[in-house]
Steps between C-alpha positions, in 0.01 A plus 500: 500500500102607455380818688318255738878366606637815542266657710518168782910582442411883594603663845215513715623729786554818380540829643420831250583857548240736422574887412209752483638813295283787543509825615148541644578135623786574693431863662194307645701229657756733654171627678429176617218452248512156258276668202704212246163304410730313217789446717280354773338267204851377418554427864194332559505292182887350601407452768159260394694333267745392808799704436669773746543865418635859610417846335619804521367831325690750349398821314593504111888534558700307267816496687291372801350237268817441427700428787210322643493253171880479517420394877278236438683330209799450716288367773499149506133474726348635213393299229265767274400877501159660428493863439151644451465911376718700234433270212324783321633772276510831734832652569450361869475156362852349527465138624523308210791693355672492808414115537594393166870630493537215755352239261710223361185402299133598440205332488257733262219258504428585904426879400331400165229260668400771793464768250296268293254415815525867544371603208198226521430662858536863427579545133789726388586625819605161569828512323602780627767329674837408457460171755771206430716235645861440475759277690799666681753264717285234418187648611173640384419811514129576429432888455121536563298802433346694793118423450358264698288323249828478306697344773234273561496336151899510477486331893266197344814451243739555737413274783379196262882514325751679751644178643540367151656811363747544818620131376575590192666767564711354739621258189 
């Protein structure tokens, strides 16, 4: 089958948890402030390319990132997870780490292209992160940095392949 046949084959009703680790993040939301900029571009973005969502933010925990992964892999109403923050390399930064002792297998070429576009956009600073994509229980799991330029090129990926990729990974 071509790409072309696949992607009419592809799920088109999908429903995608989204996990905001951060510190800052997450001390704001327990105020009852929403400061997450990238998580609400993640949000918005699903949601424009027509599928459903729910987010939750955490602070940069990995036994809370975790148990909320674990969660969400067992849950059958979820068909992908987007985490954006704690790709980089401080101490703090745990999420892929965390993430990729759930993954069955990775897909390196996901981090590889945003750092590339990152670079063109803000030169060496832009691969600065450890951003990548693996599949767990036959789902994707895209691990996003916490910039909001960032998540908006890795979003434009995301959205124009997700249904595809959750097909595939169903196989």
């Amino acid at each position: 089958m071509t790409t072309t046949e696949h992607r009419k084959e592809a799920p088109k009703d999908l429903h995608i948890g989204v996990i905001t680790i951060s510190d800052t993040r997450s001390a704001a939301w327990e105020e009852g402030r929403d400061e997450d900029e990238s998580g609400n571009i993640i949000m918005r973005r699903l949601e424009e390319a027509g599928f459903s969502s729910e987010r939750i933010i955490i602070p940069d925990e990995g036994d809370e990132l975790a148990e909320i992964l674990e969660k969400w892999l067992e849950d059958p109403e979820i068909d992908a997870i987007i985490t954006t923050g704690g790709t980089g390399i401080a101490e703090r930064d745990i999420t892929v780490d965390v993430a990729s002792n759930f993954f069955e297998k990775e897909l390196p070429g996901f981090g590889e292209f945003l750092r590339k576009e990152g670079y063109e956009m803000v030169g060496f600073a832009g691969i600065l992160t450890r951003a990548t994509l693996g599949i767990a229980e036959q789902k994707p799991i895209f691990c996003l940095p916490g910039a909001p330029n960032s998540v908006k090129v890795g979003m434009n990926m995301i959205t124009s392949e997700l249904a595809h990729l959750v097909k595939h990974a169903r196989e």
